[in-house]
C-alpha positions in Angstrom: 18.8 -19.9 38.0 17.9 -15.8 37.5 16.4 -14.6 34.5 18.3 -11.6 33.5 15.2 -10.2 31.9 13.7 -10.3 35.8 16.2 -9.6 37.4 16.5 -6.3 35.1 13.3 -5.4 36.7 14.8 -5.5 40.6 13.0 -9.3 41.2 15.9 -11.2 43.5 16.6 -14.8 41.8 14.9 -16.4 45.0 11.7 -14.7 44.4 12.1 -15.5 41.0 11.4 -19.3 41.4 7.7 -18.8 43.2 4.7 -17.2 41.3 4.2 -13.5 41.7 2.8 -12.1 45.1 1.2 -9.2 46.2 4.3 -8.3 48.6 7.2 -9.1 46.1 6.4 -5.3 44.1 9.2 -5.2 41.4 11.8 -2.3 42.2 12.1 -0.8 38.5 8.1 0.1 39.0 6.4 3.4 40.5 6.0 2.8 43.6 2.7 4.2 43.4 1.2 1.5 41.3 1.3 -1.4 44.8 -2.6 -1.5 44.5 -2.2 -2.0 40.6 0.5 -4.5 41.1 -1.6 -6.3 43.5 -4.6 -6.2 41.0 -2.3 -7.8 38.1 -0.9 -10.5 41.0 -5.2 -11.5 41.7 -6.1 -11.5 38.0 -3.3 -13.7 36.8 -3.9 -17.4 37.3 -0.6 -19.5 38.2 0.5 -22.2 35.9 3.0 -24.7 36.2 6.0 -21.9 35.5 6.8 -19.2 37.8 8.6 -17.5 35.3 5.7 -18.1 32.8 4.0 -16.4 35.4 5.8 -13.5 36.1 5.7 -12.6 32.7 2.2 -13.1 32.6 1.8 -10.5 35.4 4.2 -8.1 34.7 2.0 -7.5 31.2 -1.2 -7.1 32.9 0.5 -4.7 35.3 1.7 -2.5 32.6 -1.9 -3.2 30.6 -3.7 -2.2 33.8 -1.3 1.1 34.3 -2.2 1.8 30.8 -5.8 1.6 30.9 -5.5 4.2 34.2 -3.4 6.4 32.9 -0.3 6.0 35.3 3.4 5.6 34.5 4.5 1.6 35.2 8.1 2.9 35.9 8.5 6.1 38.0 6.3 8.2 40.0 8.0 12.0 40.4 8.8 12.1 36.6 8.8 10.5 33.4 11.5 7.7 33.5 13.1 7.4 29.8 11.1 3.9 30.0 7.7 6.2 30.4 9.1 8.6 27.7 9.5 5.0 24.9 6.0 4.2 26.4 4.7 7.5 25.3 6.8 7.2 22.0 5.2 4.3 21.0 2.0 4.7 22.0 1.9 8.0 19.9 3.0 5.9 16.9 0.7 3.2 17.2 -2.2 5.5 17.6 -0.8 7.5 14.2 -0.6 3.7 12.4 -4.3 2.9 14.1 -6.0 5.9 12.9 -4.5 5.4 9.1 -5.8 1.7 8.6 -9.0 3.1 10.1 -9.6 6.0 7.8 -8.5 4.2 4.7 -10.0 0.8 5.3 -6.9 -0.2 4.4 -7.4 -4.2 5.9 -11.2 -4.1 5.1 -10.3 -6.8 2.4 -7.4 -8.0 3.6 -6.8 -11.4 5.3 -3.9 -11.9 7.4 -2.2 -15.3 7.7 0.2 -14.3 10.6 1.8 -11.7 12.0 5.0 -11.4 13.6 7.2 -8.5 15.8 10.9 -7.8 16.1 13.2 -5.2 18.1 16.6 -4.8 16.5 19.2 -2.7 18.6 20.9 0.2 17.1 23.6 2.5 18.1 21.1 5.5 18.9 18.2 3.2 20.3 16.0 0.3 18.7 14.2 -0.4 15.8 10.4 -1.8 15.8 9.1 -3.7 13.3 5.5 -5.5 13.4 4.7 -7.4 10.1 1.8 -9.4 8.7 1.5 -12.4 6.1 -1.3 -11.8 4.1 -3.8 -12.7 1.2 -4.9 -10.2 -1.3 -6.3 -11.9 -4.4 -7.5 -8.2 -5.4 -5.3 -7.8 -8.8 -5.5 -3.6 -8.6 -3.9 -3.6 -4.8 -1.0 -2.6 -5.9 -2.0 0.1 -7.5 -4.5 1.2 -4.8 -1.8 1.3 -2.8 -0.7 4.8 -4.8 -4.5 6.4 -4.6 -4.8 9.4 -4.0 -5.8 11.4 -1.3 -5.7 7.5 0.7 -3.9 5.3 0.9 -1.2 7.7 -1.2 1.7 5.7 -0.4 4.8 6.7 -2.3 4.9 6.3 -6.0 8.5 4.9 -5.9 9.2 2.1 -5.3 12.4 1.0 -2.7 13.7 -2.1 -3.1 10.8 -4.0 -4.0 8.5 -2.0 -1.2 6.1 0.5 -1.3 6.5 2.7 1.7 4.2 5.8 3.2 5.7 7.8 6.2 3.2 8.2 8.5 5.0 10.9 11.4 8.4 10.9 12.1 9.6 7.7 13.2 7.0 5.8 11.7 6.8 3.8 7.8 4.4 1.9 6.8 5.4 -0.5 4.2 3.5 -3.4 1.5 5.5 -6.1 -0.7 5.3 -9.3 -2.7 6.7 -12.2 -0.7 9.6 -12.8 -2.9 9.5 -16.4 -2.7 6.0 -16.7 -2.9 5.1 -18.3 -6.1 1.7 -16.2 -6.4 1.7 -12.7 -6.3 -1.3 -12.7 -4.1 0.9 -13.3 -0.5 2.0 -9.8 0.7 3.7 -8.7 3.9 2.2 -5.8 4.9 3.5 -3.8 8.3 5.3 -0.9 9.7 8.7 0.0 11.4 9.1 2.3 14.3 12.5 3.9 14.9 13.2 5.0 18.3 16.0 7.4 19.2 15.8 5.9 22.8 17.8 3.1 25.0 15.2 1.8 27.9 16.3 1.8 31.0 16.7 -1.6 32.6 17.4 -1.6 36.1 19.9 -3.7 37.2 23.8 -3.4 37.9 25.2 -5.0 35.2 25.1 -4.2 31.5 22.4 -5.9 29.5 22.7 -7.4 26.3 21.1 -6.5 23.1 19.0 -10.0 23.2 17.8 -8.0 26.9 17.2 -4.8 25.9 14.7 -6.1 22.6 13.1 -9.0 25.0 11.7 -5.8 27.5 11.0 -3.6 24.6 8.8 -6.2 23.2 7.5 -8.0 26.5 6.7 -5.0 28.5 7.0 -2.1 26.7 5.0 -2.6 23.6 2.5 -5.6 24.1 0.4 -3.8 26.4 0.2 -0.8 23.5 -0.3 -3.0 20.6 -3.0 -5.4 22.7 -4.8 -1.8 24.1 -5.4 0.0 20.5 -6.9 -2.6 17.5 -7.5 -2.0 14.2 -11.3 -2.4 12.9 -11.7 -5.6 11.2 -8.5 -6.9 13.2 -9.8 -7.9 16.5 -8.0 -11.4 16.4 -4.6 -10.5 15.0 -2.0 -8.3 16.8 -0.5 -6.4 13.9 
C-alpha cells in the first residue's frame, strides 16, 4: 500500500515497497541534486523496512543538500518548500545564537525533548520543547536579567516568554503537574506564514502537511546547527 507522505514526494507505490536506489530520483527534488541523491542512497544502510528506509534517505538527502548549500526542491528558483527551508533555518540560527551567548543551558539538564507542527489557516506552527531539571532556586528570576537572558517581565499564562525575531518566542514554565518546582519545559515556537508544497495530485491532509514539515523540512536544520552543551539532545 502507498504512503501518502511518499507518494507526496513523486515516489510511485511500486517503488515504494523496495529500498531506495540510485535510479528511482524523487520527482518533488532539483533535478540537479542526482549525484547528491545518489550519495544519500550509498550512505544509508537498508533495514528490514523499505519505507523505514526511504525515510532514512530522503533525510540525509536534504542533510547532504544542506551541508552544500543547494536547494532539495527546485533548481531554476526557490520553490516555496526552499523559501520554509530558508525560514527556518534563519530562525533556528536566531534561537542557536541566543542559548549560546547567554549560556542559557550551561546548567540546565534536559530529560527529553519533543517537536510538533500544528496546521493553521495561514501556514504551520513549530514548536520544539524540552523537559528539564533546574534545581537552581533564582532561575526564575534569571530568567528576567538584564541585558541576557531579559525575557519578558510579565508573565502569560503561567509562561515567561522572550521574542527572539519575528516569528520566533522563546518560552520557560513550571510543569504544572509536577509536584517539584524544579521540572521546567523550556522551548520555542516558530510561526510560519507558509503552506509547503507537496507534490502530488490530490489534496493532503493536515496529518501530511506536519509529517513533511517535521521529517524533511526541519530535521535536517535542527540535526545541522547544535547548541553548546547540547550535543546529545535535539532541542
Amino acid at each position: 500500500m502507498a504512503v501518502p507522505f511518499l507518494s507526496n514526494l513523486g515516489i510511485p507505490a511500486i517503488e515504494q515497497a523496495r529500498p531506495p536506489t540510485a535510479k528511482g530520483f524523487p520527482t518533488a527534488f532539483n533535478s540537479n541534486n542526482q549525484s547528491v541523491w545518489e550519495q544519500a542512497v550509498q550512505e544509508t544502510e537498508a533495514s528490514k523496512s523499505a519505507e523505514s528506509d526511504w525515510g532514512r534517505t530522503i533525510r540525509r538527502y536534504v542533510d547532504l543538500c544542506e551541508a552544500r548549500g543547494v536547494y532539495p526542491f527546485q533548481n531554476v528558483h526557490e520553490s516555496r518548500n526552499d523559501q520554509i527551508t530558508d525560514y527556518l533555518r534563519d530562525r533556528r540560527r536566531a534561537f542557536v545564537k541566543f542559548v549560546n551567548n547567554s549560556n542559557f543551558f550551561e546548567n540546565i539538564k534536559l530529560r527529553t525533548t519533543d517537536r510538533e507542527v500544528k496546521v493553521t489557516d495561514g501556514g504551520f506552527i513549530l514548536t520544539i520543547v524540552g523537559h528539564a531539571y533546574i534545581e537552581d532556586p533564582s532561575f526564575e528570576q534569571w530568567l528576567t536579567t538584564r541585558p541576557s537572558p531579559s525575557f519578558d517581565l510579565v508573565v502569560h499564562e503561567g509562561r515567561h516568554t522572550k521574542s527572539l525575531m519575528d516569528g520566533l518566542t522563546m518560552f520557560a514554565y513550571t510543569e504544572r503537574r509536577a509536584k517539584s518546582p524544579i521540572r521546567w519545559i523550556i522551548g520555542y515556537e516558530i510561526v510560519c506564514p507558509m503552506f509547503p508544497d507537496l507534490p502530488d495530485k490530490h489534496l493532503p491532509s493536515k496529518a501530511e502537511i506536519e509529517n513533511f514539515v517535521l521529517s524533511v523540512l526541519w530535521m535536517p536544520i535542527l540535526k545541522g546547527q547544535r547548541p553548546v552543551n547540547l550535543v546529545h539532545r535535539l532541542i
